[in-house]
C-alpha positions in Angstrom: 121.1 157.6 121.7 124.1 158.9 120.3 125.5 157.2 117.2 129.2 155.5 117.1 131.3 156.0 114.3 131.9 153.1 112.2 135.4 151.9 112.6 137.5 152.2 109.4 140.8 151.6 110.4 140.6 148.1 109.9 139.1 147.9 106.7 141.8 150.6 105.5 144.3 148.4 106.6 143.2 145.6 104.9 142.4 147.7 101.8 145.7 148.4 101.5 147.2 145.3 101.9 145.3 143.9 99.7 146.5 146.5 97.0 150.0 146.5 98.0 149.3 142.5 96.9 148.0 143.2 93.7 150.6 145.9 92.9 153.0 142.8 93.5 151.5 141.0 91.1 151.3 143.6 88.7 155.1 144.1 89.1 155.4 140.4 88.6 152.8 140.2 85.4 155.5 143.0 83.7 158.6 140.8 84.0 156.6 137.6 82.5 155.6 139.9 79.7 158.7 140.9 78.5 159.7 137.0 78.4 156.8 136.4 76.5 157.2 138.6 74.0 160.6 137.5 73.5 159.5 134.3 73.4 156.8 135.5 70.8 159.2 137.4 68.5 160.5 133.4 68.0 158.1 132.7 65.8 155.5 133.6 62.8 152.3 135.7 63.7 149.9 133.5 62.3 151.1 130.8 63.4 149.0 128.7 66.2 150.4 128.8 70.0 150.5 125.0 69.6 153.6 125.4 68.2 155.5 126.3 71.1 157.7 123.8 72.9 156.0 122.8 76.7 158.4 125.0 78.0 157.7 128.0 76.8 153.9 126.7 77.1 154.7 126.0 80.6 156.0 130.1 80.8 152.5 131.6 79.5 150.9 129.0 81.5 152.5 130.8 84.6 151.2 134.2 83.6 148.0 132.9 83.3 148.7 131.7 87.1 149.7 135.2 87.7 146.6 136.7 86.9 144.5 134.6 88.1 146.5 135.3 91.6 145.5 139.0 91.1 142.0 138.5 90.5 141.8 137.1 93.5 142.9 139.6 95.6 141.2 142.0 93.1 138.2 140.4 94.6 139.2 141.0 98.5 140.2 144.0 97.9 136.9 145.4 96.3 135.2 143.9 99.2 136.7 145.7 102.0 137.5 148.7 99.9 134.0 149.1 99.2 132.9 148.5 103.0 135.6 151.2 103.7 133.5 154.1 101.2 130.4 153.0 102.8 131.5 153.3 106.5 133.3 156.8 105.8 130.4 157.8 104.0 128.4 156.8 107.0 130.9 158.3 109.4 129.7 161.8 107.3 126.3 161.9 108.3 127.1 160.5 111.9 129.0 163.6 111.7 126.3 165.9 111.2 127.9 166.8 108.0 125.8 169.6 106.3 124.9 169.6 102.4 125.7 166.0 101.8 124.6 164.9 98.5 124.7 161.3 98.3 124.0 158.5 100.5 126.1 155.4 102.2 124.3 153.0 99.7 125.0 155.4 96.9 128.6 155.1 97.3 129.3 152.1 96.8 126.0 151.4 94.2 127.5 154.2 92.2 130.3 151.3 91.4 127.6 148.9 89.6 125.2 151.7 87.6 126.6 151.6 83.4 127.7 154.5 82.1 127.6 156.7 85.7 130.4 154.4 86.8 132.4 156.0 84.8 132.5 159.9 86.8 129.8 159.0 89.8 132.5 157.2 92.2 134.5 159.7 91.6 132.0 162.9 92.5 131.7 160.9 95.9 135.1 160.5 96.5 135.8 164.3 95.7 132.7 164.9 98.2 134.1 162.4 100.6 137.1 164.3 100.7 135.7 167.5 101.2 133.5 166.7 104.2 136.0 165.3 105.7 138.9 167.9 105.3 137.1 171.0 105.2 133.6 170.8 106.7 133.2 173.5 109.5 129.3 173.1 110.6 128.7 175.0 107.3 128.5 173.9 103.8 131.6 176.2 102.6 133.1 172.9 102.4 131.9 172.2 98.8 134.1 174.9 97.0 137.0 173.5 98.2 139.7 172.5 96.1 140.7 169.3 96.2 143.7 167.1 95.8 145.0 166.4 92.3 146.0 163.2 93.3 142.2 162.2 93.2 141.7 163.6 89.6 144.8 161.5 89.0 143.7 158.6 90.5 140.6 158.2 88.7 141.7 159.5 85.3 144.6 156.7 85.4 142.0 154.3 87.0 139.5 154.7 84.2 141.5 154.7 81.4 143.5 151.5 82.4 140.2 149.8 82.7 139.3 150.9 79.1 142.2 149.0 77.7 142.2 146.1 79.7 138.3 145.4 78.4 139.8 144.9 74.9 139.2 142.3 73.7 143.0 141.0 71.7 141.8 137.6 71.5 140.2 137.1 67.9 142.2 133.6 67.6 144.3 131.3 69.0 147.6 132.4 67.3 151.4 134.0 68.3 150.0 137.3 67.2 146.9 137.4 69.1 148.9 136.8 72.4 151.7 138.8 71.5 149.4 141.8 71.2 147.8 140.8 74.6 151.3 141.1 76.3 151.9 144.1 74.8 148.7 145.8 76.0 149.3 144.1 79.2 152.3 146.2 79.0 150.8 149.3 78.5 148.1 148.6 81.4 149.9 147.1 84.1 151.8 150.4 84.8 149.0 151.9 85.0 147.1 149.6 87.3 150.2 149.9 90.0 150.1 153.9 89.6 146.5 153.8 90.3 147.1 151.9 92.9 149.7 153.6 94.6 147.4 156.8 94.6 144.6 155.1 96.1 146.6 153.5 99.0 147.7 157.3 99.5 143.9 158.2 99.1 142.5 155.7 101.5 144.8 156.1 104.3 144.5 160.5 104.1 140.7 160.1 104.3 141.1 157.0 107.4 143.7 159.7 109.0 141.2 162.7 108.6 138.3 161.1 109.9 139.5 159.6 112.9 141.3 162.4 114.1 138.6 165.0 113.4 135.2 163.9 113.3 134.5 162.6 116.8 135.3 166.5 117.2 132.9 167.4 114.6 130.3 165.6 116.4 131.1 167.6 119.5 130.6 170.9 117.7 127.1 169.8 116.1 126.0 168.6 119.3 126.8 171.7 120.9 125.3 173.8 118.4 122.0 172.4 118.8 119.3 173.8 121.0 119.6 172.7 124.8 116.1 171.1 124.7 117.5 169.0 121.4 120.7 167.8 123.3 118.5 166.6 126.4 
């Protein structure tokens, strides 16, 4: 019996929305930032956050809101994204894709695995976007150059992460979180450029795929021995 292709227009959708949500937030994180450090530069660095009136308690208090809100669709997002990889990985093989050098599982486990999280996602993205641009019933399709914006992507991507995991608060003083919204600062810009090119990303490779590989499948069938296609 021949197999379907997973559907991935859905999951791109959703994908995307769910980034376009988190860019939002993102946007929103950079305005409260600049208030806090304004409201920050009011005071002493070593001096405890206690200090602060309720208002401008109240104002921190909503970035904390904030980022909370983007965590949560962080989470969403991660989950269909990561559905998304695994189906259009699948959609490969369904394909008949030849010289494929991972696996559905792979794709998204790569995500989870320390240190080879760092360049792994990436190598299947790149090989993702390969198969799915270039393949030809050979495997020429692996010297093909692919779009900067992927480098990009992943470059920004991990590099945001890096500063993000750093850990600002030794104490519970104006200082500490002044130096939070100011690498907030730095990372949030980077975060919505990241996520701009993965919105671009996801909805190329959905594109791609659905307009081509059904075709693919045709040419593979066809190429196969008439006893085989029986």
């Amino acid at each position: 019996m021949e197999k379907k292709f997973a559907s991935i227009s859905t999951l791109s959708v959703l994908s995307v929305i769910f980034m376009c949500v988190m860019i939002l937030f993102s946007v929103v994180t950079l305005f409260l930032n600049v208030g806090e450090l304004k409201i920050y530069s009011m005071y002493s660095s070593d001096m405890p956050v206690e200090y602060m009136s309720d208002f401008e308690a109240m104002f921190i208090l909503l970035t904390v809101i904030v980022g909370l809100g983007w965590i949560f669709f962080n989470i969403l997002f991660i989950i269909f994204y990561l559905i998304w990889k695994y189906r259009v990985y699948k959609n490969l093989q369904i394909a008949k894709v030849k010289g494929l050098g991972h696996s559905p599982g792979w794709a998204v486990g790569w995500y989870f695995i320390p240190i080879a999280h760092l360049f792994k996602p990436y190598q299947v993205m790149k090989e993702i976007w390969q198969a799915t641009f270039y393949s030809r019933g050979t495997e020429d399709w692996k010297t093909k150059s692919v779009s900067g914006i992927l480098l990009t992507w992943w470059l920004i991507y991990i590099f945001s992460n890096l500063l993000s995991s750093q850990n600002i608060f030794s104490d519970h003083t104006i200082g500490a979180y002044k130096k939070d919204a100011i690498l907030s600062l730095l990372t949030e810009p980077l975060s919505i450029i990241s996520g701009i090119l993965l919105i671009i990303i996801i909805r190329k490779i959905t594109k791609e795929q659905n307009e081509r590989l059904p075709q693919m499948q045709e040419e593979a069938k066809d190429e196969l021995p008439v006893e085989n296609q029986i």
